[in-house]
C-alpha positions as CSV (number, residue, x, y, z in Angstrom):
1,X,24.7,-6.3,-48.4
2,X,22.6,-4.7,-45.6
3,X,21.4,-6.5,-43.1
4,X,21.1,-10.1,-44.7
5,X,23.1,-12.1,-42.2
6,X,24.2,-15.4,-42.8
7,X,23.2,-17.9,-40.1
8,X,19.9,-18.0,-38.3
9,X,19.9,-14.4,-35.9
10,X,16.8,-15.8,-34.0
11,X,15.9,-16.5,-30.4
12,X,14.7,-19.8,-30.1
13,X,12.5,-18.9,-27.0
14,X,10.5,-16.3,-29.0
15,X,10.5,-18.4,-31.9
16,X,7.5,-19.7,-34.3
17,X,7.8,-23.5,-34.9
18,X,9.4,-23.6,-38.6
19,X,7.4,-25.3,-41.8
20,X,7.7,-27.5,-43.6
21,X,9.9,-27.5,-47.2
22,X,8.4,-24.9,-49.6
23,X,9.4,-25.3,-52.9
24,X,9.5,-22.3,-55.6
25,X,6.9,-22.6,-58.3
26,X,8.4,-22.6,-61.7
27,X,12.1,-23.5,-60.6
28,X,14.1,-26.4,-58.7
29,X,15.2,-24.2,-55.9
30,X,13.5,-24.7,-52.4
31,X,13.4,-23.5,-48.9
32,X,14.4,-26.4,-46.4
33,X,13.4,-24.7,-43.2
34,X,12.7,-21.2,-42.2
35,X,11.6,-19.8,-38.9
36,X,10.1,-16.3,-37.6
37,X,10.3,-14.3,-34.5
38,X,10.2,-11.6,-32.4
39,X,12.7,-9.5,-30.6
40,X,12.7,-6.3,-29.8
41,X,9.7,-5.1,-31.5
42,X,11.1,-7.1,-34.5
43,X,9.8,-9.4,-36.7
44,X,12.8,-11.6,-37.6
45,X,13.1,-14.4,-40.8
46,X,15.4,-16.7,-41.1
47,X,15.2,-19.7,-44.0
48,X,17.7,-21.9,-46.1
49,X,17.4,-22.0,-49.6
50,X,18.6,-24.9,-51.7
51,X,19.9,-23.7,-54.7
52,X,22.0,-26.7,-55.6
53,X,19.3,-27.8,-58.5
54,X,18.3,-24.3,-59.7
55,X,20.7,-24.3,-63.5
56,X,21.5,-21.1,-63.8
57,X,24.1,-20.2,-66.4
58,X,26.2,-17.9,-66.4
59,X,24.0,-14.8,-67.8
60,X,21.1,-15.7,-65.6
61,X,20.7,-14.3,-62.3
62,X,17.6,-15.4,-59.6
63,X,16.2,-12.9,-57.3
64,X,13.9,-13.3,-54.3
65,X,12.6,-10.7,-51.8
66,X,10.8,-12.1,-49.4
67,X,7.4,-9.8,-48.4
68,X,5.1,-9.5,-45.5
69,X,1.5,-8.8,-46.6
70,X,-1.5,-8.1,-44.6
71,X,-4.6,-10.7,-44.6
72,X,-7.5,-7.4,-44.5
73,X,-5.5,-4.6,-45.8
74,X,-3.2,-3.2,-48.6
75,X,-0.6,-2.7,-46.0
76,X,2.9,-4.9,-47.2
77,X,6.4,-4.7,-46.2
78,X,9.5,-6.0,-48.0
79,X,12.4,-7.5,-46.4
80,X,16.0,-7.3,-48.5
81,X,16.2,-8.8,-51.6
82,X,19.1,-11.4,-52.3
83,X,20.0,-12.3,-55.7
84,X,22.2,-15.5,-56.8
85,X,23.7,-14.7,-60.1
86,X,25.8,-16.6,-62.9
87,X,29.3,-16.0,-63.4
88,X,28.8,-13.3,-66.2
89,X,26.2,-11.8,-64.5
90,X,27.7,-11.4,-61.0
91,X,31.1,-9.9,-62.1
92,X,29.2,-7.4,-64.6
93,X,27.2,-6.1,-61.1
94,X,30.4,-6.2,-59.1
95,X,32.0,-4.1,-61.6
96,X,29.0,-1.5,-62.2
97,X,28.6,-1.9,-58.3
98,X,25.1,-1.2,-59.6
99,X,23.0,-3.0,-56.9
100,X,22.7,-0.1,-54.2
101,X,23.7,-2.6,-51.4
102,X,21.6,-5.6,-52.2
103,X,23.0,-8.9,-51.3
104,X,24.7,-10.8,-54.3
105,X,26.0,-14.6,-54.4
106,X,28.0,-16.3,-57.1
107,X,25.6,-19.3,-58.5
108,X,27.6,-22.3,-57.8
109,X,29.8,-21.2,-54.8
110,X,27.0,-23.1,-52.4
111,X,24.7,-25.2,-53.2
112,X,22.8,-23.8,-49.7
113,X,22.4,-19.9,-49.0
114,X,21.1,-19.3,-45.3
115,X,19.1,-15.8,-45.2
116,X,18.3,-13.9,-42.1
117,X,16.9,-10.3,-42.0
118,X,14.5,-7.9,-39.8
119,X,11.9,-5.4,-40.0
120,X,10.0,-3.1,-37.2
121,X,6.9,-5.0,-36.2
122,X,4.0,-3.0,-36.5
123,X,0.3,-4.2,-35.6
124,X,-1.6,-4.7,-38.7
125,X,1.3,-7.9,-39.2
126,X,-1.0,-10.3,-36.5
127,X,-2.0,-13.2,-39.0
128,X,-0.2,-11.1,-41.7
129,X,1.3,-13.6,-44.5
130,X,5.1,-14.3,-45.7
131,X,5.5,-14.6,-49.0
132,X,8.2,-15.2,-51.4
133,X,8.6,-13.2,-54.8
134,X,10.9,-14.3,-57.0
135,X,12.3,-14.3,-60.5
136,X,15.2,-15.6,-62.9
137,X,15.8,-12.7,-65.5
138,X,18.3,-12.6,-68.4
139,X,21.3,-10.7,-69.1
140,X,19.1,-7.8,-70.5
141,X,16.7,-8.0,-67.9
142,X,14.6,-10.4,-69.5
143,X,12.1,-12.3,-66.9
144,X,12.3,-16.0,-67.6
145,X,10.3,-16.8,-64.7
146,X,8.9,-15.5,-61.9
147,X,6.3,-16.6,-59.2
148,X,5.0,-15.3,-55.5
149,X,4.8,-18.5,-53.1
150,X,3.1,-18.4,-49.7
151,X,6.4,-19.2,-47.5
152,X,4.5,-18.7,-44.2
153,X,1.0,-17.4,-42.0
154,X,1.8,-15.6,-39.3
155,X,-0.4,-15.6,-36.3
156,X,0.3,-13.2,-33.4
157,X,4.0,-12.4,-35.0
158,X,3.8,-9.3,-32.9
159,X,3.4,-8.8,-29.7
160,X,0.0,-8.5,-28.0
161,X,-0.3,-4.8,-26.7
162,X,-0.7,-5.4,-22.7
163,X,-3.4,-4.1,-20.9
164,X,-3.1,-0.6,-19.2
165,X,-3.9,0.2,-15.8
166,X,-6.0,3.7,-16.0
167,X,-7.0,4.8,-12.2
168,X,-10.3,6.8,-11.8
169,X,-9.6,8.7,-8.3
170,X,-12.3,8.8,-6.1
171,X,-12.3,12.1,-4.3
172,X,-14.7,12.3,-1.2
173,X,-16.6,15.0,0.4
174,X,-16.1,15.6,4.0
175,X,-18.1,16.5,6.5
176,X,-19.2,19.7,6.7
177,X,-18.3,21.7,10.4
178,X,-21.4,22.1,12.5
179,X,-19.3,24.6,14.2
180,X,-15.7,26.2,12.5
181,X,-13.5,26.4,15.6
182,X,-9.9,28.0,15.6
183,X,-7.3,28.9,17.5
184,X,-4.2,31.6,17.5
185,X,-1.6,31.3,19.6
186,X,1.5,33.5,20.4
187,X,4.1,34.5,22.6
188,X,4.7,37.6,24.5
189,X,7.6,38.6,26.7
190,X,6.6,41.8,29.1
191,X,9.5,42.2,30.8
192,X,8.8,42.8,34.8
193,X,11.2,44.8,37.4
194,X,12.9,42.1,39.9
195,X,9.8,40.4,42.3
196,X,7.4,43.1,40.3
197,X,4.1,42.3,39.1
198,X,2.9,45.6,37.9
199,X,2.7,45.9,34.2
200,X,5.3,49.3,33.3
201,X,4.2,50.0,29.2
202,X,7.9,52.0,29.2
203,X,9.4,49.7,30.8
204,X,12.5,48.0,28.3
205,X,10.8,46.7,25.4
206,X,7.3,46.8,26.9
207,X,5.5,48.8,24.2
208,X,6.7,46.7,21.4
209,X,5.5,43.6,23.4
210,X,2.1,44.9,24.2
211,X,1.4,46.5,21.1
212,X,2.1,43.0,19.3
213,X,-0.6,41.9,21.6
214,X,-3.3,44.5,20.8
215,X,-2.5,44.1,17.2
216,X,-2.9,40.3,17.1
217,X,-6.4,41.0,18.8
218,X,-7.3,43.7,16.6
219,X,-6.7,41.6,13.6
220,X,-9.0,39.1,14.3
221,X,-11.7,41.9,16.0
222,X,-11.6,43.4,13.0
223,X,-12.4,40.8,10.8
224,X,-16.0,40.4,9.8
225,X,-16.0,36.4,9.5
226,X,-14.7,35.8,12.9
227,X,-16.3,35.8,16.6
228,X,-13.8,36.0,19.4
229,X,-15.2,33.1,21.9
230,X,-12.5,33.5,24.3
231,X,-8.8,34.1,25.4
232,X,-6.2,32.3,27.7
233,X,-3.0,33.8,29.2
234,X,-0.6,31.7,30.6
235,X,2.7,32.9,32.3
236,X,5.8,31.4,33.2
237,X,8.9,32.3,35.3
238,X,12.5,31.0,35.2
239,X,14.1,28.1,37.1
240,X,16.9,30.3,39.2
241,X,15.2,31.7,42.3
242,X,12.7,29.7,44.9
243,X,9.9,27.8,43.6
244,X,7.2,28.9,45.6
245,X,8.3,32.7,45.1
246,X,8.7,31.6,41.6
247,X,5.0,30.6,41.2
248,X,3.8,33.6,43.3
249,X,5.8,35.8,40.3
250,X,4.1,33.6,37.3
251,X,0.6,33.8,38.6
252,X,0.4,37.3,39.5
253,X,2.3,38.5,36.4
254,X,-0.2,36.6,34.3
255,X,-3.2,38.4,36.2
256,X,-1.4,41.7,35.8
257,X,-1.2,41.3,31.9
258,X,-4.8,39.9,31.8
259,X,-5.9,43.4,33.9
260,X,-3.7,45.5,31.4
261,X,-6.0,43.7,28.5
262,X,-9.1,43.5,29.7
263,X,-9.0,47.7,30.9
264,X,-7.9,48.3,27.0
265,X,-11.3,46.0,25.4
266,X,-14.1,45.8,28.4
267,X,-13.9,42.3,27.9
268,X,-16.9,40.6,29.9
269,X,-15.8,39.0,33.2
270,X,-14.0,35.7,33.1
271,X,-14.0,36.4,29.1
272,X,-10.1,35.9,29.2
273,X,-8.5,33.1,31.0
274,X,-5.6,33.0,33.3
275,X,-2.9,29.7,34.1
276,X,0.6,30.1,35.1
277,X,3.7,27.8,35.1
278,X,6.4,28.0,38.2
279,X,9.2,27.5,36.0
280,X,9.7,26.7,32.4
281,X,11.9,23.7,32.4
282,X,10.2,22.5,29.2
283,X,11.7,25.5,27.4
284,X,15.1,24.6,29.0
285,X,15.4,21.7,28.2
286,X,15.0,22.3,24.5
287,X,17.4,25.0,24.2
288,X,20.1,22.2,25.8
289,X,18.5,19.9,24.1
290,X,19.4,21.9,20.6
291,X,22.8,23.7,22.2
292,X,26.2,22.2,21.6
293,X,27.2,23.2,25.5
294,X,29.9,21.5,27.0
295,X,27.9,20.1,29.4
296,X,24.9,19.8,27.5
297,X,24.5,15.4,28.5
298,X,25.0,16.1,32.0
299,X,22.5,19.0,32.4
300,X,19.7,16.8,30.2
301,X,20.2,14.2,33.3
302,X,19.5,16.7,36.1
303,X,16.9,18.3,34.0
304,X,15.4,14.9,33.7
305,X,15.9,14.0,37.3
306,X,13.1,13.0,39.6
307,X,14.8,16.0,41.6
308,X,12.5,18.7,42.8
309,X,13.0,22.1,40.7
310,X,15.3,24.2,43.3
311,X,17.3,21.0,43.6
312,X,17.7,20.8,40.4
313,X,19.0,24.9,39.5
314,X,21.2,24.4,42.4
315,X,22.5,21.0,40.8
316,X,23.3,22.9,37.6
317,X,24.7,26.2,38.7
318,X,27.3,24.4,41.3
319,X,28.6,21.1,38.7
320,X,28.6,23.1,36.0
321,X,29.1,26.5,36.8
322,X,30.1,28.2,33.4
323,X,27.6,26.3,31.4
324,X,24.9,27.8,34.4
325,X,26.7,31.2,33.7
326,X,25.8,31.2,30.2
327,X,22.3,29.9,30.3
328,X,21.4,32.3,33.4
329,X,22.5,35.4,30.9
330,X,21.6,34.2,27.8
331,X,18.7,31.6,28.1
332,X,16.5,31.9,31.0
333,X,15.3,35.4,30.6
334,X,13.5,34.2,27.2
335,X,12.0,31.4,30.0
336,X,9.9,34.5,31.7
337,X,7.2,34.9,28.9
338,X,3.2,34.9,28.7
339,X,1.8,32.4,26.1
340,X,-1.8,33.3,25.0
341,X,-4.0,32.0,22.3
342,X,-7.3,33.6,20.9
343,X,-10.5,30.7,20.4
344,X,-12.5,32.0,17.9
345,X,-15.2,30.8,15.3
346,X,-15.6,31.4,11.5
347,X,-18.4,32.1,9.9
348,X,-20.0,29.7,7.6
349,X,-19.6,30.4,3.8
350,X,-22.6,29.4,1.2
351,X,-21.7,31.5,-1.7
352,X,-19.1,30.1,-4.0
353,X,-18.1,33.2,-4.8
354,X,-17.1,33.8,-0.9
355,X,-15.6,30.0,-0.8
356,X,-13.0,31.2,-3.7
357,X,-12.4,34.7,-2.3
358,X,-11.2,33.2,1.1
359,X,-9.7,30.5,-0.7
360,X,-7.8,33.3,-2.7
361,X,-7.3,35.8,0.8
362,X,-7.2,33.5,3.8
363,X,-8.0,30.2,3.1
364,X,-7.2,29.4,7.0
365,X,-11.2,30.4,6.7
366,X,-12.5,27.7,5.0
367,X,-13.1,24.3,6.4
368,X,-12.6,21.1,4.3
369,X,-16.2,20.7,3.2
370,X,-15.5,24.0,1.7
371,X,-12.5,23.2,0.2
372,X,-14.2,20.7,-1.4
373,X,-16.8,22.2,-3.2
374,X,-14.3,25.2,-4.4
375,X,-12.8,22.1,-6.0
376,X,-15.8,20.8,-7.6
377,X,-15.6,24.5,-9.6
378,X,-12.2,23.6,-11.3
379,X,-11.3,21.3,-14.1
380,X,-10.2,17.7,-12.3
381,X,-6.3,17.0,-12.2
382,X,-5.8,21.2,-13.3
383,X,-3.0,22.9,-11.2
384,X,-5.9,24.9,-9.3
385,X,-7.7,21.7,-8.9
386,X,-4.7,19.8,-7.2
387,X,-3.4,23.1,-5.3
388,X,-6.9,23.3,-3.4
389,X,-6.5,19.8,-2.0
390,X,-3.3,20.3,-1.4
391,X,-3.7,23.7,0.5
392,X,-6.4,21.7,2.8
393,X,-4.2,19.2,3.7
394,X,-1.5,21.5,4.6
395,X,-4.2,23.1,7.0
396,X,-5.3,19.9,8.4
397,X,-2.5,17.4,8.5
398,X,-4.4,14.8,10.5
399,X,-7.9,14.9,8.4
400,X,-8.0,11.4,6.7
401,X,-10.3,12.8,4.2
402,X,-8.1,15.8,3.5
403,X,-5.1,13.4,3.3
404,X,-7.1,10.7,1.6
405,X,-8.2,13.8,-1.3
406,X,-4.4,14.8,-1.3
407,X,-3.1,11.8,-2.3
408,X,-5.1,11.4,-5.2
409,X,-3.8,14.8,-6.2
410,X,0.0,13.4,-5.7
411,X,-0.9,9.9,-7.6
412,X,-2.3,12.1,-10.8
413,X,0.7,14.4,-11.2
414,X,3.2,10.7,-10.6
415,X,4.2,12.1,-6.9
416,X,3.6,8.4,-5.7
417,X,6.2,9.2,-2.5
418,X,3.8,12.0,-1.5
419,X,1.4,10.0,-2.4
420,X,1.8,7.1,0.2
421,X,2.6,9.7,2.6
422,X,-0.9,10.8,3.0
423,X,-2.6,7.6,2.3
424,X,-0.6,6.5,5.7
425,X,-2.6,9.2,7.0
426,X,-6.1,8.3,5.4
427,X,-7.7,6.4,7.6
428,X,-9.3,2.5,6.5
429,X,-12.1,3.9,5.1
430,X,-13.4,2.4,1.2
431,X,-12.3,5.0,-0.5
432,X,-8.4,4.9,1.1
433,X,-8.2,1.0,0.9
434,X,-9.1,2.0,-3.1
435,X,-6.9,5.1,-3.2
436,X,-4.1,1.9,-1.9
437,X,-4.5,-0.2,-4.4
438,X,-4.1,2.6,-6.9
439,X,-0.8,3.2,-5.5
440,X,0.3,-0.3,-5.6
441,X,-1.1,-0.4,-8.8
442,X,1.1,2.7,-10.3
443,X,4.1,1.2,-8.9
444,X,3.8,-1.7,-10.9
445,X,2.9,-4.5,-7.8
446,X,-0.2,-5.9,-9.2
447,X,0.1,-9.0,-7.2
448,X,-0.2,-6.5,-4.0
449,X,-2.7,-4.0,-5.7
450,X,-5.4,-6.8,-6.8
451,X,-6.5,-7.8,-2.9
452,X,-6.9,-4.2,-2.2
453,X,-9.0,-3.5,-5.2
454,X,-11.1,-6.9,-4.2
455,X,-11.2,-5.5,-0.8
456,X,-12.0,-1.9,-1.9
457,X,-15.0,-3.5,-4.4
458,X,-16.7,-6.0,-1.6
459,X,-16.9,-2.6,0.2
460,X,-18.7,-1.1,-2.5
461,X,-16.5,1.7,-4.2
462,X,-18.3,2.0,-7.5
463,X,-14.6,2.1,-9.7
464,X,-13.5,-1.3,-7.3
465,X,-15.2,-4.1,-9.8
466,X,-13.3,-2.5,-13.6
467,X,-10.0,-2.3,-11.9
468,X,-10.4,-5.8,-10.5
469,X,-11.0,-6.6,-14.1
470,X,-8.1,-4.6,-15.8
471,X,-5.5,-5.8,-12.6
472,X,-6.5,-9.7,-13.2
473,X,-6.0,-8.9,-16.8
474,X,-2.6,-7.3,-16.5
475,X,-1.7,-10.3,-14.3
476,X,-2.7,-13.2,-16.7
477,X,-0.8,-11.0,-19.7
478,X,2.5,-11.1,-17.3
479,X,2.1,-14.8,-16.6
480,X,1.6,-15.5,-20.4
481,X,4.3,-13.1,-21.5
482,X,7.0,-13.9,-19.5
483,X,9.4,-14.9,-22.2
């Protein structure tokens, strides 16, 4: 036997209502009951046979397999056959053991055989028919009789194939920069002689330090896209010493650097900028902040203190000496250093061919509009598509339409935790109240998804209304399917 079961293997939930008694054309057997249902993509049958009136002698042998047929095609399916065979007949095939596995039962053992078996549901089998084929055949094969009764018509015996959420992402275009702005900024640490504020270019490490300034201008002199608007210095001195001698130090230093530059490039007058810092206790107070000193809580708290700033060194070098030791060798010269930044603007690109050269050189360059339309070049969803939207985004973190355009990226390679990551960052515009409902939508919370979609279509986005449609139909399907 294969998988002929004896008992009903059915779930009662799943279910369809059984018929009434079918009897077999031709002979006095019968089916009492019967039932069909799904379960794991199965189509299940289960019936009772009387056989307790069927006569069969001993070199007679009945046979019935039931079938599955389809109402509008050719397409059929057989479930196991089960024969009930006489006493000659059923020792002769369990001698021979010539039945391949088919299920065999001695005529007169029961006058009721329960039959249960299974087959993969496919979709053609919605309002297939069940039929039974049967026939009593002689010792030498013989057919005596046979017949093909209608046992059942299924409707819907497999499982309707649920809707399928399919987002359309709606990219936007951003505004295009009247004016590309940027910025450079770096750090430079000309080292001074004690209470000097003339600039030595041998002095320590002095050439390396300037020369990493003149390069950084030179780089962005140099380039042909870019018009230097401006640049600011800003120096700062170290807490130990007085204040006041201490801001005397860090504005005349700065000056002194901002000389040494503007004697190098002819800058115009007031074309570079000058602000100083006494003392750099923001610095310091991230290096304790970080440092695993021994004092480290304690220094925070004077640091922190409403204490003014020689008050507060003299604090710290006389409560905790060693730590004030340490810092005074190994932290607060770093604290004497000139922060400057270089404002420039970027010329405007119109060419796609110069939009995908910077995007391929220095896409710092480009603005977002830009980034855009080298996007509307590539195929939608292709690595180079996503990459471009995800290069702007890296460039302007706080742009809802670069995050809003980035997430769509994230959602169509199934990066949904990147995903709600920039939508958090995309503003409440149409487009990012339809982006959310996507989201909620690929997670699987319809329920959540279908008021932002509603939302999303009152507020016009053209894709809004379908997925309304599809979500409400995904919804009703889970209702009605929850068996």
């Amino acid at each position: 036997m294969k998988r002929i079961i004896l008992g009903v293997l059915l779930s009662a939930a799943a279910a369809a209502p059984a018929a009434g008694m079918v009897k077999l054309t031709g002979t006095e057997a019968s089916v009492t009951e019967h039932v069909t249902a799904l379960s794991d993509n199965r189509l299940l049958l289960s019936m009772e046979l009387d056989i307790s009136s069927l006569g069969l002698t001993r070199d007679r042998q009945f046979t019935v397999t039931p079938v599955i047929e389809s109402s509008d095609s050719d397409a059929c399916r057989e479930f196991e056959p089960v024969i009930v065979a006489g006493h000659n007949l059923y020792y002769k095939h369990i001698r021979e053991n010539d039945l391949d596995g088919t299920a065999i039962y001695k005529y007169g053992r029961s006058g009721t055989l329960r039959y249960s078996d299974y087959i993969d549901a496919e979709p053609w089998m919605e309002n297939a028919v069940i039929r039974l084929r049967y026939d009593i055949a002689g010792c030498c094969g013989s057919i005596v009789a046979r017949g093909n009764d209608t046992l059942q018509v299924l409707v819907k015996p497999v499982p309707p194939v649920p809707p399928v959420f399919k987002p359309a992402f709606r990219y936007i275009s951003p505004v295009a920069d009247a004016v590309k702005t940027r910025e450079l900024k770096k750090r430079s640490y000309v080292d001074f002689p004690v209470n000097k504020t003339t600039i030595y270019p041998d002095y320590r490490n002095n050439a390396t330090e300037l020369s990493r300034i003149t390069a950084t201008i030179d780089s962005v002199r140099a380039d042909s896209d870019i018009t230097i608007t401006s640049i600011s210095i800003k120096g700062f001195a170290s807490p130990e010493g007085g204040y006041k001698h201490n801001a005397w130090l860090a504005e005349n230093r700065t000056i002194a650097l901002k000389d040494y530059v503007e004697n190098l490039y002819r800058f115009e007058p007031g074309f570079i900028k000058t602000d100083f810092e006494p003392e750099d206790w923001e610095g310091l107070r991230q290096y304790v902040e970080a440092s695993s000193l021994a004092s480290r809580d304690g220094i925070l708290e004077i640091i922190d203190s409403d204490m003014q700033p020689d008050a507060k060194d003299a604090r710290i070098r006389r409560r905790y000496p060693r730590d004030y030791a340490f810092l005074l060798k190994e932290v607060y010269p770093a604290l004497r250093h000139s922060d400057y930044k270089i404002d420039y603007t970027v010329r405007t690109f119109t060419s796609l061919d110069d939009i995908l050269r910077v995007l391929s050189e220095d896409p710092r360059k480009l603005s977002l509009s830009e980034f855009y339309r080298a996007a509307q070049s590539m195929t939608p969803g292709s690595p180079e598509y996503n990459e471009v939207f995800e290069t702007a985004v890296r460039l302007y973190p706080a742009d809802p339409a670069a995050n809003l355009n980035a997430a769509n990226t994230a959602m169509s390679r199934g990066d949904l935790d990147a995903a709600a990551r920039y939508i958090a960052k995309a503003g409440d515009s149409p487009e990012a109240v339809y982006a959310s409902g996507i989201l909620a939508a690929l997670r699987g919370d319809y329920t959540a998804a279908l008021p932002l979609m509603q939302r999303a279509a009152k507020l016009k986005v053209a894709d809004a209304p379908a997925a309304v449609d599809v979500l409400n139909e995904i919804i009703e399907f889970n209702e009605n399917n929850k068996q």
